[in-house]
C-alpha positions, 0 to 999 in steps of 0.5 A: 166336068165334075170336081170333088173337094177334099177339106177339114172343118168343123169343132176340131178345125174351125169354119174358115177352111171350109168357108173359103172352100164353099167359095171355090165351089161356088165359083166352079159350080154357078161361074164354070158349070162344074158339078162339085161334092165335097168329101169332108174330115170333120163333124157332122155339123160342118158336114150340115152346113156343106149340105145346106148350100147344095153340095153333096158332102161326104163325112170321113170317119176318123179311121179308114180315110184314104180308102174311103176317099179312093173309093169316092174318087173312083165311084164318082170319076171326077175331072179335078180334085181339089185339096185343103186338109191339113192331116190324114192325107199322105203325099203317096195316096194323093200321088195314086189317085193322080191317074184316075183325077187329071187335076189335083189342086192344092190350097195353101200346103206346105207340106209334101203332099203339093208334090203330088199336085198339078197345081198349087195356090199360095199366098206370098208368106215367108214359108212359101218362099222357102219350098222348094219344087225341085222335079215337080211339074206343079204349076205354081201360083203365089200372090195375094190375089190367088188369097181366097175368102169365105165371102165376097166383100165387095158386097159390102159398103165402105165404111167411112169412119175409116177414111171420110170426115165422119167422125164417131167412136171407133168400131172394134171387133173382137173375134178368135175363130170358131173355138178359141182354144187358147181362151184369148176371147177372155184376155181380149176382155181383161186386155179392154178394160184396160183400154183408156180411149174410147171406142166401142168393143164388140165380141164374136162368141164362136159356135165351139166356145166352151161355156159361152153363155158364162163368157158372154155375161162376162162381157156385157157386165164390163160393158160391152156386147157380146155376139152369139150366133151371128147371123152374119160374120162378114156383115159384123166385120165390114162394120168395123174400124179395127178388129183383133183377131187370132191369125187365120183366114179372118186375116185375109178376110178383115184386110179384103174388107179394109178392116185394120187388124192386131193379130195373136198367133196360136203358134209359131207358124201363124206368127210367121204368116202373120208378119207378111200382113205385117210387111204389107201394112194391114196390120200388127202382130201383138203379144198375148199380154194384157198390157200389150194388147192394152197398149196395142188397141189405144194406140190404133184407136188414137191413130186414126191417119194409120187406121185409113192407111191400113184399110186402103193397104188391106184393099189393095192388096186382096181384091177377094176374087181368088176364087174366081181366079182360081176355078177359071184356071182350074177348068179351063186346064181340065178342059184342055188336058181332057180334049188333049 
């Protein structure tokens, strides 16, 4: 079987998107046994790191997309299509590839396109509760254990300040996606130095940041580090015992890892998202302002009974094998609709 993965990522979108995709190829690819190519809206950039994990990936120009991806779909005949975009693709092109793919996933889509999917993943946020599937034969699958992940966090220790006797100051992680297009990395900073407990603050200069090196020394000069190029994001985020975070799948990531997070919302729909983390028990939402960002961190670092709650919340609730989940079903009802 073969199946082919439309996503976005890259400078324009972030890497979270195209990290969980990986996961899910992965699944297929080394759990399933199914071959995976990847057709990318994107940059060149995030197209390399596709390619370095051994999938052919196809970058989409800005113009001409839906052609090109019913082209591919029709050169390279694949069992299953799998969709996690957020443009470029309407409901009616997704609906006429449907003959030539017997499965078409989608991951997390709220919009009209899901409508045109055999199968659809969500996790249990307020807008998912409110579509409607009204003449679909969709299958439809909601709940935190379908949540997928850009890494699997039980390859990582526990952290023990979070829950054990060991007592040392608490471990904070500062971290708002790929680009930060709202500068909050920089308000997080003021929003620390403003901070009266103490605890250790380390920051994630993101790989589309403008001016970094500028930011960068603006953090160490207030005393705290600044992490450029992390090597490894999942390793720095499993170290910590609080993280403050812009809303994204670094939520999901930070609550699988038992990390007790604040969220700052990018828009209003994220806000919205982020208060089912909220109702969970994983984390809090907080203001863009510095005194409540301030306030929100010395709380958290002082509560340290709420921290443990948070973590345990955060683990129970997301196992990190949604896409294992999610690759098992996919193939196996491939598998039965192609010898039906």
């Amino acid at each position: 079987m073969l199946a082919l993965i439309r996503c976005d990522g890259g400078q324009a979108f972030g890497y979270g998107h195209i990290r969980r995709c990986l996961m899910v190829a992965r699944a297929l690819r080394d759990r399933e046994g199914v071959g995976v190519s990847f057709v990318l809206d994107g940059d060149e950039a995030a197209a390399t790191k596709l390619r370095e994990a051994n999938f052919e990936t196809i970058l989409l120009p800005t113009d001409g997309q839906a052609a090109l991806l019913a082209s591919t779909v029709e050169t390279h005949k694949p069992d299953m299509l799998i969709v996690d975009a957020r443009r470029r693709l309407l409901r009616t092109e997704l609906a006429g590839l449907a003959a030539k793919a017997r499965t078409i996933a989608i991951l997390d889509d709220i919009s009209d396109r899901r409508l045109a999917a055999t199968h659809a993943y969500y996790t249990p946020l307020p807008q998912v509760a409110e579509l409607s599937w009204q003449g679909s034969s969709c299958k439809v699958r909601i709940g935190w254990e379908w949540s997928l992940l850009g890494f699997d966090p039980t390859r990582f220790r526990r952290n023990e300040n979070r829950s054990g006797p060991v007592q040392m100051p608490v471990q904070i992680i500062v971290t708002m996606g790929a680009s930060d297009p709202k500068d909050y990395t920089r308000l997080a900073l003021k929003a620390a130095m403003r901070v009266t407990t103490p605890a250790r603050l380390r920051f994630i200069i993101g790989p589309n940041f403008a001016n970094p090196r500028a930011l960068a020394d603006e953090i160490k000069i207030a005393g705290f580090e600044a992490l450029d190029n992390a090597a490894d994001l999942a390793g720095e985020f499993a170290r910590a015992d609080l993280a403050l975070i812009s809303f994204g799948v670094t939520a999901y990531e930070m609550a699988a890892l038992g990390v007790p997070s604040l969220y700052l919302a990018l828009t209003e729909d994220h806000a919205r998202s982020a208060s089912a983390f909220c109702q969970a028990g994983v984390g809090d939402i907080v203001a863009p302002e510095l005194d409540s960002i301030a306030s929100a961190l010395d709380r958290l670092i002082g509560d340290r009974e709420r921290r443990r709650a948070m973590s345990e919340a955060g683990r129970t609730m997301i196992d990190g094998q949604g896409a294992v989940r999610i690759a098992a079903e996919l193939a196996a009802d491939t598998s039965k609709a192609k010898s039906s």
